[in-house]
PASEBA-1860 file (N, C-alpha, C; in nm, 3 decimals):
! residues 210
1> XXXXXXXX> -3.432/-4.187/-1.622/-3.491/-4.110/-1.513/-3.626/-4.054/-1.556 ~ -3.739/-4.061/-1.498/-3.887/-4.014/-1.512/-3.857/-3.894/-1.503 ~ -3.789/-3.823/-1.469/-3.808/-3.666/-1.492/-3.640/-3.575/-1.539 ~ -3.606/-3.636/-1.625/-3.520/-3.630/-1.728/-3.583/-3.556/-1.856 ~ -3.517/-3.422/-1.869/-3.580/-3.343/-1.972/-3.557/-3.421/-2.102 ~ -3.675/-3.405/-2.197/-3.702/-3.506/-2.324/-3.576/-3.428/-2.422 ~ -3.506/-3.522/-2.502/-3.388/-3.484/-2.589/-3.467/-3.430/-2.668 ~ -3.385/-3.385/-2.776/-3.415/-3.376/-2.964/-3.409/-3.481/-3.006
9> XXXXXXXX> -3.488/-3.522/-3.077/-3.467/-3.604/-3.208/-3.469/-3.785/-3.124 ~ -3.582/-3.792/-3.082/-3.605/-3.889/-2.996/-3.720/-3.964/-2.972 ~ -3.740/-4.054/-2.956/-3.867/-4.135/-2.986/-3.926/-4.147/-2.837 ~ -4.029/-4.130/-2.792/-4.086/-4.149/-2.642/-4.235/-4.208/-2.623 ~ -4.238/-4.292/-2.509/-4.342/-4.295/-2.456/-4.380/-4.178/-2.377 ~ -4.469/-4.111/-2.367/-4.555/-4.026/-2.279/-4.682/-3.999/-2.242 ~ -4.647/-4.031/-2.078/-4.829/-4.093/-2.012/-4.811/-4.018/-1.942 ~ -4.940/-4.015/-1.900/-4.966/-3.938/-1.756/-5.076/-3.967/-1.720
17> XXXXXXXX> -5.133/-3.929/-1.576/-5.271/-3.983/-1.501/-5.355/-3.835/-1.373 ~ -5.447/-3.823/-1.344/-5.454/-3.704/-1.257/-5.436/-3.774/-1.159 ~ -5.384/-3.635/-1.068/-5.286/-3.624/-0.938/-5.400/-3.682/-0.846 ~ -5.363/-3.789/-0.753/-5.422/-3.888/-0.681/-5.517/-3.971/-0.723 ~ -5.496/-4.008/-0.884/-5.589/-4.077/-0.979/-5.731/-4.028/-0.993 ~ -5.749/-3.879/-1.004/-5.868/-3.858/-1.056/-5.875/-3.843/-1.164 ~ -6.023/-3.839/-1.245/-6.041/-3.806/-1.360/-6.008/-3.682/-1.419 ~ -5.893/-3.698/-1.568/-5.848/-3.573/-1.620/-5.998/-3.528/-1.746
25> XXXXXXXX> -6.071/-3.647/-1.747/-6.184/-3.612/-1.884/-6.276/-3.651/-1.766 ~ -6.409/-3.586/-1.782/-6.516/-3.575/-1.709/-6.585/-3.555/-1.770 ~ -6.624/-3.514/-1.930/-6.707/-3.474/-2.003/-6.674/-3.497/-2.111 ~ -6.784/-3.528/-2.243/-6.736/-3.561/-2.396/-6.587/-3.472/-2.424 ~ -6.686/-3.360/-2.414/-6.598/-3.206/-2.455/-6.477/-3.202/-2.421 ~ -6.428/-3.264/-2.314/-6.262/-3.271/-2.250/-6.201/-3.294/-2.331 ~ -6.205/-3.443/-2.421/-6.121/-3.479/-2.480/-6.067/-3.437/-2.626 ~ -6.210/-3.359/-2.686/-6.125/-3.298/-2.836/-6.058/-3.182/-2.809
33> XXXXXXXX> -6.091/-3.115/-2.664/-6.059/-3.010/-2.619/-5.877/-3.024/-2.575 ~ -5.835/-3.142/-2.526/-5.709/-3.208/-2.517/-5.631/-3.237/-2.638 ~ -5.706/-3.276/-2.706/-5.629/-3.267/-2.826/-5.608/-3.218/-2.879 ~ -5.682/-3.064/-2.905/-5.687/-2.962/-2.946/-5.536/-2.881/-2.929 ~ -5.534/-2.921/-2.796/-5.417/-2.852/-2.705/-5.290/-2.891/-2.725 ~ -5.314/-3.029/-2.730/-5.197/-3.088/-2.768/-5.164/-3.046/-2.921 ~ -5.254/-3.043/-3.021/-5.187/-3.025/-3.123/-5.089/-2.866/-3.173 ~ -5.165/-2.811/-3.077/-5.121/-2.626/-3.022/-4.963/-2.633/-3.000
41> XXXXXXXX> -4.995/-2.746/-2.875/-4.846/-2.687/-2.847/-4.719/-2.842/-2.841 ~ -4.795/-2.925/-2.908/-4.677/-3.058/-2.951/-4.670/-3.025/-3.073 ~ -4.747/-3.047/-3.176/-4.731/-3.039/-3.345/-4.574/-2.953/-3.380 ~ -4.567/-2.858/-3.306/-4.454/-2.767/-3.343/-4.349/-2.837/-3.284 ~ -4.331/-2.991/-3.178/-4.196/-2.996/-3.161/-4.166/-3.123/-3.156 ~ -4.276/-3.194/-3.162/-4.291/-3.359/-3.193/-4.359/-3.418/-3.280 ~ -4.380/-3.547/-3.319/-4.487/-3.605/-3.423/-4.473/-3.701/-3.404 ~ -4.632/-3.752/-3.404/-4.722/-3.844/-3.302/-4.751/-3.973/-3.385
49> XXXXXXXX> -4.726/-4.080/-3.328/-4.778/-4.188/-3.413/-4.910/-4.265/-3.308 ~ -4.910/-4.207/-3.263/-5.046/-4.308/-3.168/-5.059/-4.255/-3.014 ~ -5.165/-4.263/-3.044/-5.233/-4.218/-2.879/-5.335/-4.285/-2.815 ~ -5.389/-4.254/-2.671/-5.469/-4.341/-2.604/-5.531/-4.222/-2.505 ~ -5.672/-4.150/-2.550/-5.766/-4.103/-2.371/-5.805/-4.153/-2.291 ~ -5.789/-4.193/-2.194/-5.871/-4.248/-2.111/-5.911/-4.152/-1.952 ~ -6.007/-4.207/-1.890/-6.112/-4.102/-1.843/-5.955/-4.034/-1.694 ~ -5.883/-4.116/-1.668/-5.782/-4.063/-1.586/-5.636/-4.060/-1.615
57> XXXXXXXX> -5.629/-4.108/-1.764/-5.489/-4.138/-1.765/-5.455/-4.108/-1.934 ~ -5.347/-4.083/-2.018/-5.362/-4.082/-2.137/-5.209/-4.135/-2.179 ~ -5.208/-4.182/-2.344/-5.058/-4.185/-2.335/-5.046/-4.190/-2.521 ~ -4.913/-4.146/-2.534/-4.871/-4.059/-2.681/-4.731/-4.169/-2.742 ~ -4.730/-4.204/-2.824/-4.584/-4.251/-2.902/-4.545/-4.115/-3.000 ~ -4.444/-4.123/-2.953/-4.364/-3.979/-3.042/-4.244/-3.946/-3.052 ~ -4.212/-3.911/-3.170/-4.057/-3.852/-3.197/-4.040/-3.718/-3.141 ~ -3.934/-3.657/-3.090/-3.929/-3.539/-3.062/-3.906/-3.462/-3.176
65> XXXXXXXX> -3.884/-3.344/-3.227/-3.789/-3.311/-3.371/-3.668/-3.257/-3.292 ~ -3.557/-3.255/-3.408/-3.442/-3.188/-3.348/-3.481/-3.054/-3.387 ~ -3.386/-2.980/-3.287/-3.353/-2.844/-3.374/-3.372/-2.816/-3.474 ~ -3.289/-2.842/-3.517/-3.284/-2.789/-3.709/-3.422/-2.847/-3.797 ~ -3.502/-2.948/-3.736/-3.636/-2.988/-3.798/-3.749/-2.866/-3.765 ~ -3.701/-2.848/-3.629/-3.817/-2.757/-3.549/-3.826/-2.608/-3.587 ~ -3.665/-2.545/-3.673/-3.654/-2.432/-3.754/-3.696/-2.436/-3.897 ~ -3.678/-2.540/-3.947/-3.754/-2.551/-4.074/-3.880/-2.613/-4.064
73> XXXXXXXX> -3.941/-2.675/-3.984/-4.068/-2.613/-3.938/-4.181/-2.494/-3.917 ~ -4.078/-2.432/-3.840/-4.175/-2.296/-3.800/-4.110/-2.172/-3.923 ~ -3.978/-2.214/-3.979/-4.011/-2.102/-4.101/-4.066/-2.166/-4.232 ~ -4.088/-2.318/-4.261/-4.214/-2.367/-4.350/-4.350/-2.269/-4.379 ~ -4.405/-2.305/-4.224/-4.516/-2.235/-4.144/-4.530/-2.106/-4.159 ~ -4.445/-2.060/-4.144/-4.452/-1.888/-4.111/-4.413/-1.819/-4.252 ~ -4.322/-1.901/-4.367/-4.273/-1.835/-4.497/-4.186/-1.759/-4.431 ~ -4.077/-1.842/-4.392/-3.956/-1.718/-4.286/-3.852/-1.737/-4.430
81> XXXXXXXX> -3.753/-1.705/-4.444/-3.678/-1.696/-4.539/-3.570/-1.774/-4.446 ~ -3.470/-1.819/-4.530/-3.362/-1.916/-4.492/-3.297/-1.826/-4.429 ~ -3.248/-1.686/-4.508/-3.156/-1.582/-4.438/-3.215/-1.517/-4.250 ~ -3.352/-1.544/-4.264/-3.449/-1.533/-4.155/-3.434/-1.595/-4.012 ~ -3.408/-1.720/-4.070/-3.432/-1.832/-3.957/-3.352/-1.814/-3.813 ~ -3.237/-1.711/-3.831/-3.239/-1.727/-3.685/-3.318/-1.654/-3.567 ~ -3.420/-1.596/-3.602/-3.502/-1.562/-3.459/-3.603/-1.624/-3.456 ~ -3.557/-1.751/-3.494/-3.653/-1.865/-3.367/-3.559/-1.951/-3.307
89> XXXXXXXX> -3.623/-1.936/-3.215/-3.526/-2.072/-3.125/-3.623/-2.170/-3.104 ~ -3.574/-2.320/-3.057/-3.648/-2.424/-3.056/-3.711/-2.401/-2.953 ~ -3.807/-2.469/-2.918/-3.876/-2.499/-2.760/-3.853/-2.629/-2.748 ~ -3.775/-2.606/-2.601/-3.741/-2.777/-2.559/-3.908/-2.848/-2.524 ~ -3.846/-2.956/-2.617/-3.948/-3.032/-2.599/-4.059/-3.046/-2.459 ~ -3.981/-3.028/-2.338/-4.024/-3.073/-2.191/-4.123/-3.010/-2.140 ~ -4.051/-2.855/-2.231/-4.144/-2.742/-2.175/-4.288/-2.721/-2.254 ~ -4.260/-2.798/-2.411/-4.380/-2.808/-2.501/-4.515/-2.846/-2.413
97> XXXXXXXX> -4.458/-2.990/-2.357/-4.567/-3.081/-2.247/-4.563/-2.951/-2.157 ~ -4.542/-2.947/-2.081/-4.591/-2.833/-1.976/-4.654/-2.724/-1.968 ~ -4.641/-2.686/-2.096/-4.697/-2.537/-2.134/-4.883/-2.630/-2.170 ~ -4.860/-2.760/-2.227/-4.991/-2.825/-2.225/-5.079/-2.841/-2.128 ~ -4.996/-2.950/-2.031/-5.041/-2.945/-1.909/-5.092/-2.808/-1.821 ~ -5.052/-2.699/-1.792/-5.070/-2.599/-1.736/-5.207/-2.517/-1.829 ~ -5.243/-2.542/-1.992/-5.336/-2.483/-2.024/-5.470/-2.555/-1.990 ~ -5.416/-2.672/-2.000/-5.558/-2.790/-2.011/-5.590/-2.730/-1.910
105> XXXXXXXX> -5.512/-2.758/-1.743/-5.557/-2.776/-1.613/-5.589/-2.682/-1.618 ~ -5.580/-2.551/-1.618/-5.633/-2.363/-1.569/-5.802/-2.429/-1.671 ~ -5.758/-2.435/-1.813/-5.911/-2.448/-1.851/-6.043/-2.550/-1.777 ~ -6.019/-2.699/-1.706/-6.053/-2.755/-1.697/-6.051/-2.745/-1.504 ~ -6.004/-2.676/-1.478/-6.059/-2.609/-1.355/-6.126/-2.499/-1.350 ~ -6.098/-2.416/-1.430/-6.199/-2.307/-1.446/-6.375/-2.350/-1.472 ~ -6.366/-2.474/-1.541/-6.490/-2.542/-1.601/-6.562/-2.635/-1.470 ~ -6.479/-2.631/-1.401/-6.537/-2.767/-1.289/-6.523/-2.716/-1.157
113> XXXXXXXX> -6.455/-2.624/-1.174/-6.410/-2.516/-1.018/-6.350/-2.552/-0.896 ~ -6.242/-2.649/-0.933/-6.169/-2.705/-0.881/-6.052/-2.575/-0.861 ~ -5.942/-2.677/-0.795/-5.796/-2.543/-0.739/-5.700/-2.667/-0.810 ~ -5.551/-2.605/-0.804/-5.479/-2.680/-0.780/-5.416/-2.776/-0.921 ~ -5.348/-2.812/-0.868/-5.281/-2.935/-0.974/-5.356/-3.068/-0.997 ~ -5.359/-3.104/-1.179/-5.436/-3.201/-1.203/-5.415/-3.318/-1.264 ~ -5.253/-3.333/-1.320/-5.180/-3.402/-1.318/-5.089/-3.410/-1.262 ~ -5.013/-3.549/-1.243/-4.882/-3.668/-1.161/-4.789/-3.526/-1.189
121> XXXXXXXX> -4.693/-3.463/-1.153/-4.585/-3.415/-1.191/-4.455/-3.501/-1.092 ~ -4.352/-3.515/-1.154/-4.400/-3.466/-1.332/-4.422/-3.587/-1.462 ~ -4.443/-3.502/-1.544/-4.510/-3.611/-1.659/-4.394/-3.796/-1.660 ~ -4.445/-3.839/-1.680/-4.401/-3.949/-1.713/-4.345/-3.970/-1.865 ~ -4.224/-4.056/-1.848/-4.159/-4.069/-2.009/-4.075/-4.144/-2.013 ~ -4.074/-4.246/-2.140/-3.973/-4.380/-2.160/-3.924/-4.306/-2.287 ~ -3.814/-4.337/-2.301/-3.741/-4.411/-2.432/-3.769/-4.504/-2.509 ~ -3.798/-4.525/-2.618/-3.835/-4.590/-2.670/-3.657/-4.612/-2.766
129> XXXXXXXX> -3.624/-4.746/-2.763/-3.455/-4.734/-2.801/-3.490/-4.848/-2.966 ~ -3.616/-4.890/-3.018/-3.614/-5.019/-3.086/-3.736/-5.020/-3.161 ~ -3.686/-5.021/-3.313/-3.847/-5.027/-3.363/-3.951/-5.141/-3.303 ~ -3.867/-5.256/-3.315/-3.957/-5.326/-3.236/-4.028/-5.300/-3.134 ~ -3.923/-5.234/-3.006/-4.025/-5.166/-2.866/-4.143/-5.065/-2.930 ~ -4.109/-4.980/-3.013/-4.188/-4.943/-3.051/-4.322/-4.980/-3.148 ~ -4.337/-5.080/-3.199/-4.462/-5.139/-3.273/-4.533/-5.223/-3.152 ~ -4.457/-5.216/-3.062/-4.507/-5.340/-2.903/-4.589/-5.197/-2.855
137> XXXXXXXX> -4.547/-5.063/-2.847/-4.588/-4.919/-2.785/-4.759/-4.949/-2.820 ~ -4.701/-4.897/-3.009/-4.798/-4.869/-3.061/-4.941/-4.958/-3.052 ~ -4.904/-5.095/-3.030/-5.033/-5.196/-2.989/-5.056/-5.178/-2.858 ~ -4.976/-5.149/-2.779/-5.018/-5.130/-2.612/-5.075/-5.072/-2.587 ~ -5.060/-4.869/-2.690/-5.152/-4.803/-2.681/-5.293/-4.816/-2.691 ~ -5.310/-4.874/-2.813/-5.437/-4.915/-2.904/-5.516/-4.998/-2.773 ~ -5.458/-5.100/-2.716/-5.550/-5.181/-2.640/-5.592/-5.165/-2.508 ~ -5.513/-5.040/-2.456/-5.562/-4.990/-2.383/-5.689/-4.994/-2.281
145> XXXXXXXX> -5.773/-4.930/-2.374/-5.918/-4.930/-2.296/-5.953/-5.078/-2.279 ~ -5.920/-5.149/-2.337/-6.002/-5.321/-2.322/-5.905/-5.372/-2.215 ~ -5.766/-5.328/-2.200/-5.692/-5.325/-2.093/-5.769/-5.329/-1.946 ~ -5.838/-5.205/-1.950/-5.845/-5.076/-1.826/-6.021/-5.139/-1.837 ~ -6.080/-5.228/-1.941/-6.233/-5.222/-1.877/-6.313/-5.136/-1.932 ~ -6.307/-5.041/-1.976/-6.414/-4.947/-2.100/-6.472/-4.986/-2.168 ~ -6.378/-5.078/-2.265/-6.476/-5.151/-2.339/-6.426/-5.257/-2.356 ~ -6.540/-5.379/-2.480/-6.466/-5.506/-2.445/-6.357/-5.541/-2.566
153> XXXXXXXX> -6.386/-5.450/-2.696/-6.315/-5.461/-2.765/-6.231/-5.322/-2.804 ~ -6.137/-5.290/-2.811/-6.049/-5.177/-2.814/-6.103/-5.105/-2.940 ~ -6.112/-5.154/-3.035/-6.122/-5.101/-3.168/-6.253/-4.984/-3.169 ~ -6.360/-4.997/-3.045/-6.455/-4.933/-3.024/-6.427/-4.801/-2.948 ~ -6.314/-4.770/-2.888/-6.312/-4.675/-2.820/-6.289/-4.552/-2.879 ~ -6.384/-4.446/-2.880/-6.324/-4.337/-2.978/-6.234/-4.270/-2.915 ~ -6.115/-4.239/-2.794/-6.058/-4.137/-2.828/-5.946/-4.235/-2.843 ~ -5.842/-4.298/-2.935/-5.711/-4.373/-2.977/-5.716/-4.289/-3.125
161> XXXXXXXX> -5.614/-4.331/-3.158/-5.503/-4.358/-3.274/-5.600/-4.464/-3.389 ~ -5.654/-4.552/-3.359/-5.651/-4.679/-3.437/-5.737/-4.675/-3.538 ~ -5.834/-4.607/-3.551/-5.966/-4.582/-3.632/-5.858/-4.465/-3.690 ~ -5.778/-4.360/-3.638/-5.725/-4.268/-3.753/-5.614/-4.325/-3.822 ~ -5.588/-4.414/-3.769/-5.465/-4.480/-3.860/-5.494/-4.549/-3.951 ~ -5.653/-4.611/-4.015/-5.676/-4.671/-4.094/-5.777/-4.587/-4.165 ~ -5.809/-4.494/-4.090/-5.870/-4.412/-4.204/-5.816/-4.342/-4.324 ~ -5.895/-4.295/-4.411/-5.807/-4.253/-4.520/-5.829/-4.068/-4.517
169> XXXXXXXX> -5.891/-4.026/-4.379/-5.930/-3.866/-4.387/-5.820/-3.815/-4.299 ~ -5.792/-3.685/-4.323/-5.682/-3.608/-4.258/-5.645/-3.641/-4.137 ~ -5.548/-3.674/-4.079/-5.480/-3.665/-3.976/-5.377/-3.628/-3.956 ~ -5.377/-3.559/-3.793/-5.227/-3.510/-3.773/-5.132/-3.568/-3.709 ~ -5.188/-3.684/-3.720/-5.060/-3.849/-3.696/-4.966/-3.834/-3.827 ~ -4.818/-3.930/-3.756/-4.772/-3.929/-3.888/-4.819/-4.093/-3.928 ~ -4.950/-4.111/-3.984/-4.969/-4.196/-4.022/-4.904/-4.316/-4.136 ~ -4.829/-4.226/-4.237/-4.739/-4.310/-4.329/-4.669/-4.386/-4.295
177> XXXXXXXX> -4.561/-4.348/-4.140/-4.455/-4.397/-4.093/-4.516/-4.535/-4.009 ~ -4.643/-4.481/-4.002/-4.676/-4.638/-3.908/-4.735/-4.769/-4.010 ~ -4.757/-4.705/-4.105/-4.812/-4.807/-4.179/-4.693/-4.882/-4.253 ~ -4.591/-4.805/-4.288/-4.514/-4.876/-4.352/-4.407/-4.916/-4.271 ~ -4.410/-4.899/-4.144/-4.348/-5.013/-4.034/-4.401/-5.137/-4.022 ~ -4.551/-5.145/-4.033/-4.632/-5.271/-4.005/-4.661/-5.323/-4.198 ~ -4.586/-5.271/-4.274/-4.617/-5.300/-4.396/-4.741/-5.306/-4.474 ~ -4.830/-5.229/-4.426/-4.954/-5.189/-4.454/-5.074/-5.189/-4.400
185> XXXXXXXX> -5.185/-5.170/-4.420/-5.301/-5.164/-4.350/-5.340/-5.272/-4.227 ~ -5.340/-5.387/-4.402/-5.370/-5.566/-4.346/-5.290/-5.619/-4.193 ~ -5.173/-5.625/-4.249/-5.070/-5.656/-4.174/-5.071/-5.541/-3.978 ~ -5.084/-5.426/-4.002/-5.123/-5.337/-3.894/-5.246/-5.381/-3.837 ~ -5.333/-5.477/-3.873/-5.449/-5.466/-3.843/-5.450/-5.614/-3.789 ~ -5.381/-5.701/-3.841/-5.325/-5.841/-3.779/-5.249/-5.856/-3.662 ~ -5.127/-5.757/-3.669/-5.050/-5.723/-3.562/-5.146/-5.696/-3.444 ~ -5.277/-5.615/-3.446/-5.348/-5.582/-3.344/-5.442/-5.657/-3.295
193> XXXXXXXX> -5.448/-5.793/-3.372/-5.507/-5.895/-3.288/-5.485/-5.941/-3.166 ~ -5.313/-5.945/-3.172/-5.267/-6.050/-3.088/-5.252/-5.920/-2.922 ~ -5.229/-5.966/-2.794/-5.218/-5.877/-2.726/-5.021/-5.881/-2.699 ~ -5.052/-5.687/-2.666/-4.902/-5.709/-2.668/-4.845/-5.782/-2.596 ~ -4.671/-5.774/-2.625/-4.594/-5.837/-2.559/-4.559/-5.817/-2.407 ~ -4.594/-5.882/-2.271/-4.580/-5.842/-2.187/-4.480/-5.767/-2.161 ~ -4.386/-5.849/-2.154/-4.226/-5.774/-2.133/-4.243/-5.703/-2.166 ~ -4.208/-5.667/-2.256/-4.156/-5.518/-2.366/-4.225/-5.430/-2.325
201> XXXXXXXX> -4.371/-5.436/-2.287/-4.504/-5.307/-2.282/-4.420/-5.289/-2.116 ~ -4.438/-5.410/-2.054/-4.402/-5.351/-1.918/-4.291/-5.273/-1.884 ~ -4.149/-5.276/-1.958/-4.026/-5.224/-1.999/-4.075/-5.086/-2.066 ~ -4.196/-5.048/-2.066/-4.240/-4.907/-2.169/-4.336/-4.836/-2.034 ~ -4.295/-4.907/-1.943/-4.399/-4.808/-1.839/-4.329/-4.816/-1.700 ~ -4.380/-4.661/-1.618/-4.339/-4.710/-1.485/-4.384/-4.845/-1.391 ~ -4.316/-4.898/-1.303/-4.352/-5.035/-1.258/-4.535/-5.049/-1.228 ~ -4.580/-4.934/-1.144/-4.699/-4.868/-1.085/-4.793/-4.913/-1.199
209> XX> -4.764/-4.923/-1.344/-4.858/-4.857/-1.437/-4.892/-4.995/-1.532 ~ -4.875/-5.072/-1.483/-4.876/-5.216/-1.553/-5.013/-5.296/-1.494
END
């Protein structure tokens, strides 16, 4: 179900597009400003292996954490003591995205002086049940823009995943886990020649979004 609250401890596609397909980025500034946000309020309850901006639509591969990841998390973070840990409670994942959505849009209407709602609600989200579906995700993401017409080769688009996944400077991807799914750099970088697998990508999106 598309609007099935996101479990614990769960792997997902999550896209979204603005409400009657307008543009959610309108300006450079939108997009580190999105990510910014996202890392605010996902980092604390998911972890991201790949992403995709695009000027109306965006989309994330990600594990949710469970519970008990998301408490030793935030008392990591905070230096809570073990005896400590119970006054935090998790934040369901669903509400993580929403609390996103609702900051971006107030900021990014305040900036453009628009009203109203600026993304699809509600968010869009697959299951991802298969490493395989998932390395099919992770290239679907990546190709995206050469998909959609931006550009002609994907590898050029700066706001993805794909340039941080082969870089060797900080990121807050879990970059290890993807590399040593695709067995290293080379091999990740071969895999992204080919275009994904129809099926499978189309099985990773609503029918609409193909």
């Amino acid at each position: 179900m598309a609007n099935e609250p996101l479990q614990y401890g769960r792997l997902y596609h999550i896209y979204n597009r603005g409400n009657n397909g307008e543009n959610i980025f309108v300006q450079q500034r939108n997009y580190p400003y999105f990510l910014q946000l996202y890392a605010n309020h996902i980092q604390p309850v998911a972890e991201t292996y790949a992403y995709c901006l695009l000027p109306n639509h965006f989309h994330f591969a990600i594990r949710t954490y469970t519970e008990e990841e998301q408490i030793c998390l935030f008392s990591k973070n905070r230096q809570i003591s073990t005896e400590n840990r119970q006054i935090f409670k998790p934040t369901p994942p669903s509400q993580a995205f929403k609390n996103l959505f609702i900051a971006y849009t107030r900021a990014f209407n305040q900036a453009t002086g628009r009203t109203g709602t600026l993304f699809e609600r509600p968010f869009h989200r697959k299951p991802v049940n298969s490493q395989h579906y998932l390395l099919t995700l992770i290239s679907y993401i990546h190709h995206n823009p050469q998909k959609h017409g931006f550009v002609t080769d994907f590898r050029d688009w700066p706001w993805s995943s794909y340039g941080a996944i082969l870089s060797s400077k900080p990121t807050k991807l879990n970059r290890a886990d993807v590399l040593d799914w695709y067995n290293g750099r080379a091999p990740f970088i071969a895999a992204h020649e080919a275009e994904p697998e129809h099926e499978l990508a189309a099985s990773l999106l609503m029918e609409d979004w193909w």
